[in-house]
VEXDREN-2710 file (C-alpha; in Angstrom, 1 decimal):
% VEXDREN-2710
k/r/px/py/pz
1/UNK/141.1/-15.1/269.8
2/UNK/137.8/-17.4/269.9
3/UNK/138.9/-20.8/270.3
4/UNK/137.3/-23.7/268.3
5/UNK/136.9/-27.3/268.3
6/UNK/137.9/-28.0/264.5
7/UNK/135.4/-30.5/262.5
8/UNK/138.4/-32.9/262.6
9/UNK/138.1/-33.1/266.3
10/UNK/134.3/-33.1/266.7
11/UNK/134.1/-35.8/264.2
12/UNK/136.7/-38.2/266.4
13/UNK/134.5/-37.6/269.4
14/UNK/132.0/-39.2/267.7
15/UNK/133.6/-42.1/266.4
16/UNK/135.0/-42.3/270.1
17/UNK/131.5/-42.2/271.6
18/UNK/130.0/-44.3/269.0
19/UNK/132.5/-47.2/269.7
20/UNK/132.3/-47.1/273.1
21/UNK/128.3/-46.5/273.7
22/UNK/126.4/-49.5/274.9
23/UNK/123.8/-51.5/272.7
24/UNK/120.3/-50.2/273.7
25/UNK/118.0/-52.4/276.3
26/UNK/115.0/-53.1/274.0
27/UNK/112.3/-51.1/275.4
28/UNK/109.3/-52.8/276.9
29/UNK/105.9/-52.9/275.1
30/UNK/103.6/-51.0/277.8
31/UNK/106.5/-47.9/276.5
32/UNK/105.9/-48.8/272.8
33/UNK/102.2/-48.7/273.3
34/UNK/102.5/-45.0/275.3
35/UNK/104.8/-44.0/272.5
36/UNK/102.6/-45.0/269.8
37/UNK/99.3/-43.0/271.7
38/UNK/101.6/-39.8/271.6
39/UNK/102.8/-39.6/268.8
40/UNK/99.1/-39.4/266.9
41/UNK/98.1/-36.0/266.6
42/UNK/94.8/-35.1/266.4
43/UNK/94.3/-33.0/263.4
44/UNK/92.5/-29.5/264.4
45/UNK/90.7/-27.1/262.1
46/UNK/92.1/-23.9/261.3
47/UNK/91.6/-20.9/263.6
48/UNK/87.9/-19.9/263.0
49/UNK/86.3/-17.2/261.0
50/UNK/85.6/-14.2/263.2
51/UNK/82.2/-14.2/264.5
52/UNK/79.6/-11.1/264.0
53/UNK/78.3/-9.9/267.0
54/UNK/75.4/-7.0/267.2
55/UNK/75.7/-4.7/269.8
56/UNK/72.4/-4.2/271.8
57/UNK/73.1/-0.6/272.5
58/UNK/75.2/2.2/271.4
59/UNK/77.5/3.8/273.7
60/UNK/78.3/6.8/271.1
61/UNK/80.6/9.6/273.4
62/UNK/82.4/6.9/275.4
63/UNK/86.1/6.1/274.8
64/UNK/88.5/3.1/276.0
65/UNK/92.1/3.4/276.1
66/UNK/94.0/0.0/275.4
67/UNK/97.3/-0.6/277.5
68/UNK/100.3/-2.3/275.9
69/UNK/104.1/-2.2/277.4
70/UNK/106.9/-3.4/275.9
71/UNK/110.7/-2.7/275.0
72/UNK/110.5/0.1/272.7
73/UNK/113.9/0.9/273.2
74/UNK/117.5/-0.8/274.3
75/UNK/119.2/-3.8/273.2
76/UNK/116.2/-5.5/272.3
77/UNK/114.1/-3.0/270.9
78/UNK/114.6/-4.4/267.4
79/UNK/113.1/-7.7/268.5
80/UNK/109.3/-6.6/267.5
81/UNK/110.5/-4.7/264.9
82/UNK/108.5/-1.0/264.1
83/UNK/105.3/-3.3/263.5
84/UNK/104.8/-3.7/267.0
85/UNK/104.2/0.1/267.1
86/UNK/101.9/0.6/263.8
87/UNK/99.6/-2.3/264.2
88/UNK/97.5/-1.5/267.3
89/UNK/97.3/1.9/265.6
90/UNK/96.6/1.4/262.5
91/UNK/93.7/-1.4/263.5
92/UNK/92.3/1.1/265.9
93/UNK/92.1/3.9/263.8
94/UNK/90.5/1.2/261.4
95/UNK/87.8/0.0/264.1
96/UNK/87.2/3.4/264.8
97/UNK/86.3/4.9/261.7
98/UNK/84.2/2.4/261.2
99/UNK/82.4/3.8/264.2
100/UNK/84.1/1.9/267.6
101/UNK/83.2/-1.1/269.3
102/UNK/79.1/-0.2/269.7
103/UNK/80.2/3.5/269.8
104/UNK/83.2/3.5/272.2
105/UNK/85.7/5.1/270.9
106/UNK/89.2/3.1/271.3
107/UNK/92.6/4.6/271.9
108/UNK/96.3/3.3/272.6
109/UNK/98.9/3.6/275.3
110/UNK/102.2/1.9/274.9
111/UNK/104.8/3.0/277.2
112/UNK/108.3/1.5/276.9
113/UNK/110.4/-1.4/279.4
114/UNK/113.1/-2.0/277.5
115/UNK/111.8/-5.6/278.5
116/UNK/113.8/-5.1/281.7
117/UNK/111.9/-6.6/285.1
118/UNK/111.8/-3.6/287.2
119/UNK/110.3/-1.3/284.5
120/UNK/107.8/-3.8/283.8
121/UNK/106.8/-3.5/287.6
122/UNK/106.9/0.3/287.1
123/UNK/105.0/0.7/284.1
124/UNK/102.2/-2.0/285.3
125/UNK/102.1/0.2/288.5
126/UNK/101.4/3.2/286.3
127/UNK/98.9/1.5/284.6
128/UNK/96.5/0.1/287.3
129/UNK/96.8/3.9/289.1
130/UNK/94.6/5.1/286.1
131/UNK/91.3/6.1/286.4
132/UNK/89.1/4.1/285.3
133/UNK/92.0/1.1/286.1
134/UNK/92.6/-0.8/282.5
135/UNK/90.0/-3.4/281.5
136/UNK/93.6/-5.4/280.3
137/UNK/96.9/-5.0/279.2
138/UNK/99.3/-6.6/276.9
139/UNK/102.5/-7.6/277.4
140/UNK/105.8/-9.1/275.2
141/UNK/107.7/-10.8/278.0
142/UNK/107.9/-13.6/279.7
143/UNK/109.3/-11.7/283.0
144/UNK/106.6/-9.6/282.7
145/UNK/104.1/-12.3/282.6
146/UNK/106.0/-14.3/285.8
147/UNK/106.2/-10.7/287.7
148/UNK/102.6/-9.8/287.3
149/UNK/100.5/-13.1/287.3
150/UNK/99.5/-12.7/290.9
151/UNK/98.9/-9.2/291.1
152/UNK/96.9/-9.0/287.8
153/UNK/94.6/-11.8/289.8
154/UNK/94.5/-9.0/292.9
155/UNK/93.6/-5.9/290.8
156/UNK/91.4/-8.2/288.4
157/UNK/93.0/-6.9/285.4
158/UNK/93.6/-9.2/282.1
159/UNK/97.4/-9.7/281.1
160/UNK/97.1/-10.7/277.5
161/UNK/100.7/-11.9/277.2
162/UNK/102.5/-12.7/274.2
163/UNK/105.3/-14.8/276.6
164/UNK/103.4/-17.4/277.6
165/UNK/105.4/-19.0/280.7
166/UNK/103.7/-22.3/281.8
167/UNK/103.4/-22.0/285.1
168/UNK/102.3/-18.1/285.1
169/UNK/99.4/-18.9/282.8
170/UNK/98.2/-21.9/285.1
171/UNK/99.1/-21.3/288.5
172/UNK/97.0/-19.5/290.0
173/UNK/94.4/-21.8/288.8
174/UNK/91.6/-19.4/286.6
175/UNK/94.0/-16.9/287.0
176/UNK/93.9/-13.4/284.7
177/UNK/96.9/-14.4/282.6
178/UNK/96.0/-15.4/278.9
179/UNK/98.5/-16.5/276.5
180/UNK/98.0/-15.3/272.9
181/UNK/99.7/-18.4/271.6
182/UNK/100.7/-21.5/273.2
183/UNK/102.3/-22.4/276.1
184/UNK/106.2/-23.2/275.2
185/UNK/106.5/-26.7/277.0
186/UNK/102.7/-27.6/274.2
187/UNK/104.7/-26.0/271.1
188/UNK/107.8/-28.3/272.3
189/UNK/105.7/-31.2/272.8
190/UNK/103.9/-30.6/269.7
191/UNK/107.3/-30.0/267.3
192/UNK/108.9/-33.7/269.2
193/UNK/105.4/-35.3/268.3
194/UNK/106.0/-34.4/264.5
195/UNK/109.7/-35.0/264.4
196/UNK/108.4/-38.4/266.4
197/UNK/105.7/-39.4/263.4
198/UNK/107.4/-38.2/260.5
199/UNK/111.7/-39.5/261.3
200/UNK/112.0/-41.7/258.8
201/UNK/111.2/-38.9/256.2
202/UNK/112.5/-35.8/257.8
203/UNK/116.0/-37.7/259.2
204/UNK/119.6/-36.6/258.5
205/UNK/121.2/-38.7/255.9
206/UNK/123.1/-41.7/257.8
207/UNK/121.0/-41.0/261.4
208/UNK/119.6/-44.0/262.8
209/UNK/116.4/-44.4/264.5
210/UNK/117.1/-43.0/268.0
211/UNK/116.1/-39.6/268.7
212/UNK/118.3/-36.9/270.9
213/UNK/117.1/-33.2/270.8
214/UNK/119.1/-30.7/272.3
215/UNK/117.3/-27.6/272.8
216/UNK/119.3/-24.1/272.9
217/UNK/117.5/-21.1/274.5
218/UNK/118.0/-17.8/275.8
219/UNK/119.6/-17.5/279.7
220/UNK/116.2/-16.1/281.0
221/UNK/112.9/-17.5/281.8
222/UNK/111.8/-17.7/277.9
223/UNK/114.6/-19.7/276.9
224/UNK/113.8/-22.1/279.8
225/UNK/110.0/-22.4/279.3
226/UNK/110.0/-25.5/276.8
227/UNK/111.8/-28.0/278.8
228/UNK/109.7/-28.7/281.8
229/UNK/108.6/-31.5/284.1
230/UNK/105.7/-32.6/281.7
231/UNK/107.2/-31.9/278.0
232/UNK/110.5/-34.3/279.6
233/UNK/108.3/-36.5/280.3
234/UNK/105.9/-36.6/277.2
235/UNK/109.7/-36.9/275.1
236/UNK/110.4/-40.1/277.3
237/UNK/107.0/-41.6/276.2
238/UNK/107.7/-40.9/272.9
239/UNK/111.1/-43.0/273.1
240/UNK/112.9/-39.3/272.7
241/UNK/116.0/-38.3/274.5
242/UNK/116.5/-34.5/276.0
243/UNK/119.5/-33.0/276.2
244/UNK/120.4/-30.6/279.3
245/UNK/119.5/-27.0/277.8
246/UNK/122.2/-24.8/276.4
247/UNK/121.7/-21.2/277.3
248/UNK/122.3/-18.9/274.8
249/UNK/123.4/-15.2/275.8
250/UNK/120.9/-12.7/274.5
251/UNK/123.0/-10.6/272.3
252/UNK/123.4/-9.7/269.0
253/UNK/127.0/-10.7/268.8
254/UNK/126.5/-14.1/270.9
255/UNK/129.1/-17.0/270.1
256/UNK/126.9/-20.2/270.2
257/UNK/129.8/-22.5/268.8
258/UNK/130.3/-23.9/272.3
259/UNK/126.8/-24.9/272.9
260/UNK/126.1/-26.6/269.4
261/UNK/129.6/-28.4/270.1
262/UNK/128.3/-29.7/273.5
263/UNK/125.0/-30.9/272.6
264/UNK/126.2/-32.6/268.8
265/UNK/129.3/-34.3/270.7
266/UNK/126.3/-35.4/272.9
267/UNK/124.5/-37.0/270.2
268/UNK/122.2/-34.3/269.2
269/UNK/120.4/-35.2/266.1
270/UNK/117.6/-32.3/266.4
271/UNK/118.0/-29.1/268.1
272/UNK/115.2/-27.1/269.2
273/UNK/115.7/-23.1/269.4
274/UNK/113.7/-21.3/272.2
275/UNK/115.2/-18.3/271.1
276/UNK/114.4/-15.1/268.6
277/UNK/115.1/-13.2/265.8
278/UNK/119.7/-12.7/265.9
279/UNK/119.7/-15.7/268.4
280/UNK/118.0/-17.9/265.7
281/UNK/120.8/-16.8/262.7
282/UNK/123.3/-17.7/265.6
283/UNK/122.4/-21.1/265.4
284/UNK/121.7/-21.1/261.4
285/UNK/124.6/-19.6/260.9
286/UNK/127.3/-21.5/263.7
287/UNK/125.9/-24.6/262.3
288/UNK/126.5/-23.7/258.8
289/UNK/130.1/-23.2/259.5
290/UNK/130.9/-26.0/261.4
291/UNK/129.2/-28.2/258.5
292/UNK/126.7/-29.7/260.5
293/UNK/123.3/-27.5/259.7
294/UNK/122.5/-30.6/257.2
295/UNK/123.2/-33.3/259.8
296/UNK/120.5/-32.3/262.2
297/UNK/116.7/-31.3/262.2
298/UNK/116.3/-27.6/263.1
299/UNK/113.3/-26.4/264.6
300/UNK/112.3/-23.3/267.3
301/UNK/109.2/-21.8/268.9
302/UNK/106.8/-20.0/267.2
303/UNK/108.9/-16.5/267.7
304/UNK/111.7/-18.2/266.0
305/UNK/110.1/-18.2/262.6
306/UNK/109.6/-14.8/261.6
307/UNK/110.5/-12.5/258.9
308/UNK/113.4/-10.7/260.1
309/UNK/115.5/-13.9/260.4
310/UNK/115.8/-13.5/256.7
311/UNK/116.2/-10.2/257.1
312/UNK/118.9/-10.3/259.3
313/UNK/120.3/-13.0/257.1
314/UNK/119.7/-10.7/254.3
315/UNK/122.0/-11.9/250.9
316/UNK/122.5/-15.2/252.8
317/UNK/118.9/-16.1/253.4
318/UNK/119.3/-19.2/251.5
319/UNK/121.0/-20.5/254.9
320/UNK/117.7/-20.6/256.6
321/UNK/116.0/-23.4/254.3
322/UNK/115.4/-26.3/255.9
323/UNK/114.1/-24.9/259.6
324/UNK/111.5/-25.8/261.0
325/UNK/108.7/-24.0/263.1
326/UNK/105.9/-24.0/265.3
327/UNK/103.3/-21.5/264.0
328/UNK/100.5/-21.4/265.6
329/UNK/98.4/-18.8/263.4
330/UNK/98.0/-17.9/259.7
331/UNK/100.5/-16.2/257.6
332/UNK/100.7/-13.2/255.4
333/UNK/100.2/-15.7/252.4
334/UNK/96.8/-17.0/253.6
335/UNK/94.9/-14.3/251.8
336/UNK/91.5/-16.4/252.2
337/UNK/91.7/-15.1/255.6
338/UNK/89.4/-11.7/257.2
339/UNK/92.1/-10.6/259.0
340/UNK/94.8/-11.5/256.8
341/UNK/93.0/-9.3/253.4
342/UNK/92.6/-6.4/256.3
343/UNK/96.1/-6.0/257.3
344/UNK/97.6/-6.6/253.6
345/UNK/95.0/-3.8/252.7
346/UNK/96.5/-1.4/255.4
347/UNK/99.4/-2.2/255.2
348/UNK/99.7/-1.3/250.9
349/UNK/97.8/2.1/251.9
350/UNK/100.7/3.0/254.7
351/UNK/103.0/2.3/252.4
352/UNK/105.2/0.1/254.7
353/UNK/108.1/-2.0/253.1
354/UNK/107.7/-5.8/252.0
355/UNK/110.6/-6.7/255.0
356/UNK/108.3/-5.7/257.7
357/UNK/105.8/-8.3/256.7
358/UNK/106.3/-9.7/260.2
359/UNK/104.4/-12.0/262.6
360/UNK/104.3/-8.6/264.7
361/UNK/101.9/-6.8/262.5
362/UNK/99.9/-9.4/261.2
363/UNK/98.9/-10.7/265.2
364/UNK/98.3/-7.1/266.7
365/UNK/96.4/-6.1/264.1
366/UNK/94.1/-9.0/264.1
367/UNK/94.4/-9.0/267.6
368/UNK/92.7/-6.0/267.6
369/UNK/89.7/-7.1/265.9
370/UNK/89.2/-10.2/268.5
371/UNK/89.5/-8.0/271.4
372/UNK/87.0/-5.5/270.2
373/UNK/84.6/-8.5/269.5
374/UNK/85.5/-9.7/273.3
375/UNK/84.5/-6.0/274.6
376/UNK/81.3/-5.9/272.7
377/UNK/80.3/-9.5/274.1
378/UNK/81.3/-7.4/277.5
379/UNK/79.3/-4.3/276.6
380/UNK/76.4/-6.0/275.8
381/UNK/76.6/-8.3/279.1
382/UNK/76.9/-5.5/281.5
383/UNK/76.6/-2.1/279.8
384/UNK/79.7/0.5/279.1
385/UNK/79.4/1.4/283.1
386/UNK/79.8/-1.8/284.0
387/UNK/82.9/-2.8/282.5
388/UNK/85.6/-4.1/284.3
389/UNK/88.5/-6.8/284.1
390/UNK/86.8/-9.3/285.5
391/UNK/83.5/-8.7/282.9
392/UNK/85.9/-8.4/280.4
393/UNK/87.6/-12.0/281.1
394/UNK/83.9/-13.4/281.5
395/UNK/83.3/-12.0/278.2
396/UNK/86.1/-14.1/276.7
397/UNK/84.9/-17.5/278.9
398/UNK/81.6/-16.8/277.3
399/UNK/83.1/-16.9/273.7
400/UNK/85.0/-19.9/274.8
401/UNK/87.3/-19.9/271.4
402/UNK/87.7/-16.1/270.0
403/UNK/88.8/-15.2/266.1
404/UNK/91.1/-12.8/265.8
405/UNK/90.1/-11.7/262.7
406/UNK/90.6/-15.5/261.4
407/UNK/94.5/-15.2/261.9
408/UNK/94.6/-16.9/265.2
409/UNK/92.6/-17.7/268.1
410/UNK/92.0/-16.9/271.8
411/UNK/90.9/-20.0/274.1
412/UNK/90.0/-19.5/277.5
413/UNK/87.5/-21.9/277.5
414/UNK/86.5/-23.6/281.0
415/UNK/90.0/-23.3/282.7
416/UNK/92.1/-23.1/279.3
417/UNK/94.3/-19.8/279.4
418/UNK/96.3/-20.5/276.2
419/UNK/95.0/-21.5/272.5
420/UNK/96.2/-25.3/271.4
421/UNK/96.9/-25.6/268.2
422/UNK/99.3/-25.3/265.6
423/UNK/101.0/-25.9/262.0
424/UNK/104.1/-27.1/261.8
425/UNK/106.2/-24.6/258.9
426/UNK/109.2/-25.1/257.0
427/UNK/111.8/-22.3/255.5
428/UNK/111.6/-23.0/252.0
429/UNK/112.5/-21.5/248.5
430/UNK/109.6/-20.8/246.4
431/UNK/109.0/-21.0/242.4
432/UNK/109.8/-17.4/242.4
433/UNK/113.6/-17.5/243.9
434/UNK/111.8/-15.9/247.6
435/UNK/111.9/-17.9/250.8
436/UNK/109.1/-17.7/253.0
437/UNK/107.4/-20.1/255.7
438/UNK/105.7/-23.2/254.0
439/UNK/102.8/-25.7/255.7
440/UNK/104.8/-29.1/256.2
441/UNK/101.9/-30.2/258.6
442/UNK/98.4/-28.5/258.9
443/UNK/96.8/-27.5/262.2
444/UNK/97.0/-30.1/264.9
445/UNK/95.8/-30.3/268.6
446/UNK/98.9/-30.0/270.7
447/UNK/100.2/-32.0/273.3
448/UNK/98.7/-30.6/276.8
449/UNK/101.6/-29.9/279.1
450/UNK/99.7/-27.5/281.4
451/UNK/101.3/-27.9/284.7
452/UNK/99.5/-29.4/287.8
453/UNK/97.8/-27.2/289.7
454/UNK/99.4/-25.7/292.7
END
């Protein structure tokens, strides 16, 4: 039988630590002036409208295959959900009958890891043996993206990487990593910042002013990458505690009831998930039934607020309200948006259900859309014969900030490898009894927690 710490006892540990915790030192001014610097986000328009580009020539007979591995089966293959594998098609297929990217044809390979290290290796080994060697790959792993970032820099092939590890993106320096969203430790900075500016509003009934996140995150390299050397740090100028990280095991039928205990009998008044999809109802749900979910702030990374928590959830999605997220693109329900209208287009004609309306679908479709601008900035700069990796990550320098399709954006401009900005969402219940994800703070500049150069 699991064992549990009953609320009874939680509740005495508090009153125990309360009584016996020292008054705070006040905190000296040069620190209030540093915390009142960081906590002022600078407010960031909303990822641009894609640009039109002419081609200068047509390359009519030619044809491009587009590389993608990721865990298309095992434990985690429900992760991504069966978006993961429609999207790049059906934007492809899209692109191409509208007649390719200047003429070049453009098809898909996805072959499957499991998200397991070695067959990341093997499959990128696969892929750079091909003939013409791939222009770029994607990836869906942060393993993958620590495992490869030095030998995509050796065979000059562009990882676009959906885990975007800190260090792998900036070290090398001008490396061939490139993060489609941003780096964990700026989305952790980014979500303290708001809790930071906005306490007194968002607080816990009965939580003073003091400020203690404890972050809970898978036991891998993901669930590690918001706390860092340079997001600690940024907390502490904000006046913010960190707790140690709890590691979460990375199953479906994890029991997080230790770790929530350990960082709440810690003083834990926000908790930060750097986890996904199951990992995240862990938390929702453990916290639910220990009767704290309403005594703390919630909050996770940008793959923490997605559709198939409420799926998952599924007659208790009501539980999720309240959660917060980092969401550093658009959303299914900004239909002002290109890319957006495109994808809710396809999607109707495929006839996929309403619970798939994922962030899986909606970012490789548009996805698809920047990249093919990106290789006709390349086509036009050094002619189909030309193309390479290296052409095609001076193509995306060149472009500076890249649209995908108006959903989100790519920066690698000067030595950026990772867009910066974000919203801040909120799971909320709409006038029509639905939950979805709702704008609680528009698009901001993040914090910029690169790390130093090695």
């Amino acid at each position: 039988m699991k064992k549990y710490l009953n609320i009874t006892s939680i509740l005495l540990i508090f009153l125990l630590l309360a009584a016996c915790a020292p008054v705070p030192a006040e905190e000296p001014m040069a620190a209030e002036d540093g915390a009142k610097e960081a906590m002022e986000a600078e407010e960031a328009a909303p990822p641009e409208a894609p640009m039109e580009i002419a081609c200068e020539d047509s390359y009519e007979g030619e044809s491009l295959v587009i590389y993608q591995q990721a865990g298309l089966t095992g434990p985690l293959a429900t992760l991504m959900g069966t978006g993961f594998i429609s999207a790049t098609q059906d934007a492809i297929d899209q692109i191409n009958a509208e007649g390719g990217v200047c003429g070049v044809m453009l098809s898909v390979r996805m072959e499957d890891t499991q998200y397991a290290l070695e067959q990341e290796i093997q499959v990128y080994e696969q892929f750079r043996a091909e003939d013409p060697k791939p222009l770029f790959i994607t990836t869906a792993n942060s393993a993958a993206t620590i495992a490869l970032k030095d030998r995509v820099v050796e065979d000059e092939i562009v990882n676009l990487a959906t885990g975007v590890h800190s260090q792998s993106l900036y070290n090398p320096a001008d490396g061939y990593t490139v993060g489609m969203v941003p780096i964990y430790p700026d989305q952790f900075a980014g979500f303290l910042q708001f809790v930071h500016s906005n306490w007194a509003e968002i607080k816990p009934e009965g939580a003073g002013d003091s400020i203690t996140v404890g972050v809970i995150g898978w036991a891998n390299a993901f669930g590690a990458g918001a706390i860092t050397p340079e997001s600690q740090a940024f907390a502490e100028s904000l006046g913010i505690t960190v707790l140690p990280l709890e590691e979460q095991q990375v199953s479906p039928s994890a029991d997080v009831t230790g770790q929530l205990q350990n960082l709440l009998v810690n003083g834990a008044n926000v908790i930060y998930m750097q986890a996904i999809s199951f990992s995240i109802t862990q938390v929702i749900g453990t916290l639910h039934a220990m009767g704290f979910y309403d005594k703390v702030v919630l909050g996770s990374v940008n793959w923490g607020m997605n559709r198939d928590v409420l799926n998952i959830l599924g007659e208790n999605a009501a539980l999720a309200v309240g959660y917060y997220g980092v969401f550093p693109y658009l959303w299914w329900t900004d239909t002002d948006v290109p890319g957006v209208q495109m994808a809710l287009e396809t999607f109707a004609a495929k006839g996929y259900p309403e619970h798939e309306k994922a962030f899986t679908y909606l970012l490789l479709y548009s996805a698809m859309y920047g990249l093919a601008d990106v290789l006709t900035v390349a086509l036009n700069n050094v002619g189909f014969e030309g193309l390479n990796g290296t052409e095609f990550l001076k193509a995306m320098q060149q472009m500076g900030t890249g649209s995908a399709a108006g959903v989100f954006e790519m920066n690698v401009e000067g030595s950026n490898r990772a867009p910066n900005k974000a919203q801040i969402r909120q799971a909320q219940i709409l006038e029509d009894g639905s939950i979805d994800f709702v704008v609680v703070q528009d698009f901001v500049t993040l914090p910029d927690m690169r790390p130093a150069a090695e």
